[in-house]
N, C-alpha and C positions, 0 to 999 in steps of 0.2 A: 704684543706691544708693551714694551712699559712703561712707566709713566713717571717721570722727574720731579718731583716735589721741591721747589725751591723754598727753603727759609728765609722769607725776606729781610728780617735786622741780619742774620747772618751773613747774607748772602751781599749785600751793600758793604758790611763791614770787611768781606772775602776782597771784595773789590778795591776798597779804600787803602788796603795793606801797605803801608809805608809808601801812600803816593798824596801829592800835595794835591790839592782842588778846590776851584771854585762855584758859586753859588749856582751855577746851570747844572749841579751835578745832579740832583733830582730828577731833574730832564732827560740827562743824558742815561742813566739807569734805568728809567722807562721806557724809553728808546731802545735801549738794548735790550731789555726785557720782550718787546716785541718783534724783534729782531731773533733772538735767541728760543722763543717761541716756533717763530714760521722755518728758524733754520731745524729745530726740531723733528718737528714736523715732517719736512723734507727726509729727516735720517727716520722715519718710522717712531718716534716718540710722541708721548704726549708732556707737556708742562701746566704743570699748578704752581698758585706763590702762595703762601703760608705764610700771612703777613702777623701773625701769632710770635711773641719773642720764644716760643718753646720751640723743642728738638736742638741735633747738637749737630754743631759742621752747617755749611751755608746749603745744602739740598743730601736730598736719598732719593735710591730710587725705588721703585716697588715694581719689580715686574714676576713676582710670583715664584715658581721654583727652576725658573730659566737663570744662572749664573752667567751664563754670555751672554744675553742680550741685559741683565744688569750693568757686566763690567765695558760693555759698547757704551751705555749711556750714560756711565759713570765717567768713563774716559769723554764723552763728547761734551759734559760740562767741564774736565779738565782742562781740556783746550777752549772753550769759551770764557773761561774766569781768566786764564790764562791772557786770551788775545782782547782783552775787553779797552784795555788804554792803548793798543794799539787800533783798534776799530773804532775810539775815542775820539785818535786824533785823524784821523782818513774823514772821517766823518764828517772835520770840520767844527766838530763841538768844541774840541780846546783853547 
């Protein structure tokens, strides 16, 4: 299993990328943050947040000297940072 280390200043700022927001956005990152945990989960991972401004890029993963099950979980925060203002707005949060 490996395990997603999220950088949390990073990882808000991953999200913020050239998109306009209002003051529920804290909310709604927490939200997602638990969300994106349980869907985790689900794929065989685990999530930490690393709410420390150090490390570089919004998360890593650590899964030992397994390369595909890095670049699986690599890709499945790709597509979560990815669909996060679309899941934003379904959600109801916007």
């Amino acid at each position: 299993m490996s395990t997603i280390v999220i950088h949390g200043h990073n990882f808000v700022k991953a999200l913020l990328d050239s998109q306009s927001y209002g003051p529920q956005l804290i909310e709604s990152v927490n939200a997602y943050l638990a969300y994106l945990t349980e869907q985790a989960e689900f794929a065989g991972h685990s999530v930490e947040v690393d709410n420390s401004d150090g490390g570089e890029g919004a998360w890593h993963v650590e899964a030992g000297q397994d390369s595909a099950e890095a670049a699986r979980a690599d890709a499945f925060m790709r597509e979560r940072v990815e669909g996060f203002w679309r899941w934003h707005q379904q959600s109801g949060r916007a």
